[in-house]
N, C-alpha and C positions, 0 to 999 in steps of 0.2 A: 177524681173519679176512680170508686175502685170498681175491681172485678164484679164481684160482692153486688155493688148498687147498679152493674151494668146486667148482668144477667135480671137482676130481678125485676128491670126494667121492660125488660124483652118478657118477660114471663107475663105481667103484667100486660104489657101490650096485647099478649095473645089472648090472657084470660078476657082483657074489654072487647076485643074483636068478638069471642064464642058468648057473651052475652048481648052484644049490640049493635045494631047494624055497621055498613062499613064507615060511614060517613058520620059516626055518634060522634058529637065534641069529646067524650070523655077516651075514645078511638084515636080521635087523632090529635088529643093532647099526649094522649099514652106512645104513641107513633112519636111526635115530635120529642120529646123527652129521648126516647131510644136512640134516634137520629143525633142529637146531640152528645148523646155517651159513646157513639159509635165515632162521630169524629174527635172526638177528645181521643179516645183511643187510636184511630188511624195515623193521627195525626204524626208521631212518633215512629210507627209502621204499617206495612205496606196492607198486611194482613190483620185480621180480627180470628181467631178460629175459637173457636166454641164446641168443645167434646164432652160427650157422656157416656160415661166408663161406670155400669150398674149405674148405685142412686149419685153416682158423686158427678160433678162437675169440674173439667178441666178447661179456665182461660188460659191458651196460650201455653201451655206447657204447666201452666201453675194451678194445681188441686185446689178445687177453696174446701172450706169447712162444712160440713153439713150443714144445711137450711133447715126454714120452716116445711109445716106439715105440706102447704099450701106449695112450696118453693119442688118439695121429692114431688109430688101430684104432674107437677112440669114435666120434671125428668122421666116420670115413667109412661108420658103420654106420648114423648117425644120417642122415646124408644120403641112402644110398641107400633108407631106407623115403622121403625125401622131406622130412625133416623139420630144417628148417631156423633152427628157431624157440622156445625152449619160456618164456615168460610164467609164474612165479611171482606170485601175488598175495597181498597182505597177509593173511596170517590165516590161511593154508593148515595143514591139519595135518598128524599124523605118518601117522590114517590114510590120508586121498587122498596122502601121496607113498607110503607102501607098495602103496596100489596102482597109482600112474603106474608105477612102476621094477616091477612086479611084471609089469602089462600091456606093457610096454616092453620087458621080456625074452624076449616072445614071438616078440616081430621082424616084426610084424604091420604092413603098409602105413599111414600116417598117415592115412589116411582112417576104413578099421577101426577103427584105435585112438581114432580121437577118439569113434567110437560106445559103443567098449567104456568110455572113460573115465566118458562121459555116463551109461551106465549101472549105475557103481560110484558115482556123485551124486561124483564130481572135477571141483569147481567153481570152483576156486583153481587150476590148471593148466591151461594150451593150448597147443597146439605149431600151429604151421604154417610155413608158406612165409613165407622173409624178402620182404618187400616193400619194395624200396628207396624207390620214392618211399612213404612211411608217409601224407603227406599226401593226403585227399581230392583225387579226379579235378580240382573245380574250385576246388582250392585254391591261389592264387597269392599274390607276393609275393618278397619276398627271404628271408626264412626256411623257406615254402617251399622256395625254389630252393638257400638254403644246406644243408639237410637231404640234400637225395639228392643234391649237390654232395660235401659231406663223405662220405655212404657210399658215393657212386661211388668216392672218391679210396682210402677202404679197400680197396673189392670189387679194383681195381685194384693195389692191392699185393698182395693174394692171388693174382692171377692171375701179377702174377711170378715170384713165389715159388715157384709152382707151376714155370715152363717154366724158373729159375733151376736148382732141383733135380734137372731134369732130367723132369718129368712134363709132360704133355699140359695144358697150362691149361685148365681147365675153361667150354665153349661157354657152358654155363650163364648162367653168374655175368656173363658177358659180356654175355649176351642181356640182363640184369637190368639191367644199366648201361644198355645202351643203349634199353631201354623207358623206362627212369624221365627220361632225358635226353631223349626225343623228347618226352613227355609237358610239358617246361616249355619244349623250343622250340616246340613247337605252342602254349601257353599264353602263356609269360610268359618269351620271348626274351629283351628286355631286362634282368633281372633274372639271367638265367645266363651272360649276356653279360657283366655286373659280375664275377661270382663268378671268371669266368677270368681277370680283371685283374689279380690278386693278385701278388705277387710273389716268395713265398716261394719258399727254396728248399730248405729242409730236406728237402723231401720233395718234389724238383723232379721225376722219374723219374714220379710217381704220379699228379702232379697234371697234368704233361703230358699223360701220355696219355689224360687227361678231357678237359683244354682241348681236347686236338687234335679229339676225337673231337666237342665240344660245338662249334668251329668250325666242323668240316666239314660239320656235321648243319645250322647255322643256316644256310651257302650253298647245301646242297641242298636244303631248306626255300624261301630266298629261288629257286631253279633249279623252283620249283611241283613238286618230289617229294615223296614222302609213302608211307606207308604201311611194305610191304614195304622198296620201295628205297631209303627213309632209313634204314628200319635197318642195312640191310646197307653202306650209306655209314659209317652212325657205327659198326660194327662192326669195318671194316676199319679207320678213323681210328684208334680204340682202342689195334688192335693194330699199327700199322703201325712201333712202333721195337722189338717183342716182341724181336727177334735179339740187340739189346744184353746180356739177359740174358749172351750167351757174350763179350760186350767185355770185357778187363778193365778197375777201376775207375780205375787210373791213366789209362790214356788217355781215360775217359770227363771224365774232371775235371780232363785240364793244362791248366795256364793257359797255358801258352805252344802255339807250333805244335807239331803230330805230325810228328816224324823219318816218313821215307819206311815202314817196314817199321812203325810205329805207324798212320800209315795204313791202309795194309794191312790190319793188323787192325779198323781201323775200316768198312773198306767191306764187312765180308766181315758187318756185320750183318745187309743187306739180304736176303742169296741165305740165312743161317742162317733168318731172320723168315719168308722163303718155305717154308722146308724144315719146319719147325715147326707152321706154319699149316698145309700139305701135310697132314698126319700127324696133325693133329687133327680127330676127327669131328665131325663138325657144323658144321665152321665153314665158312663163305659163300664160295663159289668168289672171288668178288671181294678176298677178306683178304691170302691170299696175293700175288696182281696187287700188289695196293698194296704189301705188304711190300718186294716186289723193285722196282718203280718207283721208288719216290718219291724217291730221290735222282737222278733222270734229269732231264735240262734239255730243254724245247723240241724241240731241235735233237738228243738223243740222246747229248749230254755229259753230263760228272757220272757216275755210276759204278751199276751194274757196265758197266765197259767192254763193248764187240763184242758187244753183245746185237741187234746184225743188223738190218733194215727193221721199225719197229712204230709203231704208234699210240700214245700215252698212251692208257690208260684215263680217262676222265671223272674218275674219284673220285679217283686218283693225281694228278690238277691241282688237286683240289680240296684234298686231302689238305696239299701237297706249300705250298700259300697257309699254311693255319694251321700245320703245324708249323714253318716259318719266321720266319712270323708272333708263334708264344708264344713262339719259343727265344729270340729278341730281344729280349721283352719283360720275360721272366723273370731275375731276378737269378739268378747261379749262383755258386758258393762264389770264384769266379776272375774277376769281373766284376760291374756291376750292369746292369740293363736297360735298354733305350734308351727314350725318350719317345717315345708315337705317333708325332710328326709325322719323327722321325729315322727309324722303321722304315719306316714311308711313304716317304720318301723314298728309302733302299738299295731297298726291292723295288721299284719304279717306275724307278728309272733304265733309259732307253733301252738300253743295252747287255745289258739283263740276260736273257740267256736261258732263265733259270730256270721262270717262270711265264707262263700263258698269258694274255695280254694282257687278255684279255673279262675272264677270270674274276677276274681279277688289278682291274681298276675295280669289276667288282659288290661287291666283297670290301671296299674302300675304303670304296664305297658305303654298304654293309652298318652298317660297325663305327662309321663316323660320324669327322667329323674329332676329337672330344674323345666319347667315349663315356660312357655311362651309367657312372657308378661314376671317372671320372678327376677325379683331385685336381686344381687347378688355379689359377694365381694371376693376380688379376685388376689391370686398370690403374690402379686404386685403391690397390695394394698389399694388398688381402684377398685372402685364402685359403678356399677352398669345394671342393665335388663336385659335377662336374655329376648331376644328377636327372631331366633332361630335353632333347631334343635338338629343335631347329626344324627341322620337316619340307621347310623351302626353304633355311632356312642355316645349314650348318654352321659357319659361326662364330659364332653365336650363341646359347649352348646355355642353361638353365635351370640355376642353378646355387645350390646351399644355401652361404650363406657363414659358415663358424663360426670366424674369425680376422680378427681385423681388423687395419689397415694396420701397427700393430705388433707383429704374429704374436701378441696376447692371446686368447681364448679369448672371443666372445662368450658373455654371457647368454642370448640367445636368438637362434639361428642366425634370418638373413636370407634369403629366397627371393630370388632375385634375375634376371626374364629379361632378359637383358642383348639381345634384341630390343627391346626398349621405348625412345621414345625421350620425353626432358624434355620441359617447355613451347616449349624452344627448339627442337627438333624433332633434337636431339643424342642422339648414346647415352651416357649417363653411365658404364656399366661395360662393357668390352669384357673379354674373355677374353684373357692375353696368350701364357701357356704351360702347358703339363702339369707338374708336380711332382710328385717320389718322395714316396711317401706318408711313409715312414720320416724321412724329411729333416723334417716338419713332427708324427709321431707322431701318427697320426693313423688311426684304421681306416674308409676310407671307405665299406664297409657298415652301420656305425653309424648314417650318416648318412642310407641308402635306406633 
């Protein structure tokens, strides 16, 4: 039984119920069928959970493939009573799903229905609103942060997928991301701070546009904003490369430089990303600004050209730090990422009139010269993650060391602050560079 034949089973069921009464043989064969893919499924676990994130479907943490026409018809019916969510529980039987799919067909708001459910004793089914961060208000940590990190990165592929097709991306889904993402930089910074270090690229487009958004939120966080205007900062971050949807994929991915008229169609992401965000409701006067700025330098270079006498917008400098910031960090199928202290170095050069100088040292500031989560090889020759960074000096950061001078794998990783100094009044381990995690195989979330 896959996912695949289980959902489409449930879709089915509902579609027999909205054409035929409750009790139609073709109703509750379509029931009975569902019944069976639900215990197939339970059977293994304890939970069934069923999200829908825009037109996609997610069982169990696992995205399927876009369906039939007939299969999206499902998902956006279910969405618009509100209902984003439906929990299977162990034991459920054939009667409580005849009567979910039965009350289900009525097309009755998710609020209603959960009263009607309660009242037919359906106590193995619940539907509601996906909630990205799933973990408790004051639940921190790195599995925390890894949680709504990963379903950010999903919600965020749905939402291209959406303006890729040619639809409206949906405000929503947006707003989802960026609540659950202000929720752990107001908490537990550090830890989502790690999460953007990764380096993957498989799914570089997606997970960008989280970094960008989880960067920009943490310098307007460290800028004492809050509330309203951070979201609408990590809002516009988000979506601020949306346009590339219309790039095509070669130019997105040559390795080599873009001929003049490849260019072309590279800059022309900015003024589409504006036009996009324009024409979507709901979305925050500031998305668009960003979309069209952010490739503009200081001085008014950089592109779209002859855009006349203006101001950066605040968030477009903010913006404009991180995505810079992660594109260099990030391996891409044509390149691998540079080491902090390289990227530092390119954005910092004097000549560079890209970024605005204040915001460009808070940003430094901010991310720390070796950050929370950077692999690292120390003057010993051992290998560790920093874990913790010293509030006066950045070169002297707290560091787990789980390899030692002969790249073996200790038995029991070492804490090591490399602020401390001997009896001689020396520092025995000093930090000497950052290292690609891959080079040493190594996941350094394992290690926070």
């Amino acid at each position: 039984m896959t996912s695949d034949d289980l959902v489409r089973r449930l879709a089915a069921a509902l579609r027999g119920a909205e054409l035929y009464s409750a009790r139609h043989p073709l109703v509750m064969r379509a029931v009975s069928s569902l019944y069976s893919a639900c215990n197939a499924y339970l059977a293994s676990a304890s939970t069934l959970v069923i999200g829908f994130v825009g037109d996609d479907v997610v069982v169990n943490d696992s995205r399927l493939a876009r369906g039939s026409a007939s299969l999206t018809g499902f998902v956006r019916g279910l969405r618009d009573r509100e209902i984003e969510k439906i929990t299977f529980h162990r034991g459920v039987t054939a009667d409580e799903l005849h009567g979910f799919v039965t009350e289900l067909a009525e097309r009755r708001p998710a609020a209603t229905l959960i009263d009607r459910l309660t009242a037919r004793d359906v106590k193995r089914i619940v539907i509601g609103r996906l909630a990205i961060d799933e973990s408790a208000d004051d639940e921190v940590g790195i599995e925390a942060a890894r949680r709504v990190y990963n379903t950010a990165v999903t919600s965020a592929e749905s939402l291209w997928a959406q303006a890729k097709a040619g639809d409206k991306p949906d405000p929503r889904t947006a707003r989802k991301i960026i609540d659950s993402l202000a929720s752990i930089v107001n908490q537990d910074r550090t830890s989502l701070m790690a999460l953007t270090a990764l380096k993957k690229y498989d799914n570089y487009t997606f997970t960008h546009m989280v970094n960008v958004a989880a960067l920009s939120m943490a310098q307007a966080r460290a800028l004492n904003l809050d509330g309203p205007t951070l979201r609408e900062f990590g809002f516009a971050a988000l979506m601020h490369d949306i346009g590339k949807v219309n790039t095509p994929l070669e130019i997105l991915n040559k390795p080599g430089a873009l001929t003049g008229d490849e260019f072309r169609l590279m800059k022309q992401h900015v003024i589409d990303g504006a036009h996009i965000l324009r024409r979507t409701p709901e979305t925050p006067a500031l998305a668009p600004i960003v979309a069209f700025e952010h490739h503009l330098k200081q001085d008014l270079s950089g592109y779209p050209e002859n855009v006349g006498h203006r101001r950066l917008n605040l968030c477009t400098m903010v913006v404009s730090i991180a995505d810079v910031f992660d594109a260099l960090r990030s391996n891409r199928p044509y390149r691998e990422g540079l080491a902090t202290t390289r990227i530092r170095a390119i954005m910092a050069e004097k000549d560079n009139r890209a970024f605005n100088r204040v915001l460009l040292r808070r940003f430094v500031n901010l991310m720390g010269l070796f950050p929370i989560g950077t692999v690292v090889r120390l003057n010993t020759e051992e290998t560790g993650v920093v874990t913790a960074e010293h509030p006066e000096d950045p070169f002297r950061p707290q560091v787990k060391i789980l390899f030692d001078s002969y790249g073996d794998p200790l038995e029991a990783p070492i804490l090591a602050n490399t602020w401390e100094r001997d009896w001689r009044g020396e520092f025995p381990r000093a930090v000497v560079e950052s290292v690609d995690p891959d080079t040493v195989e190594l996941d350094p979330l394992s290690a926070l």
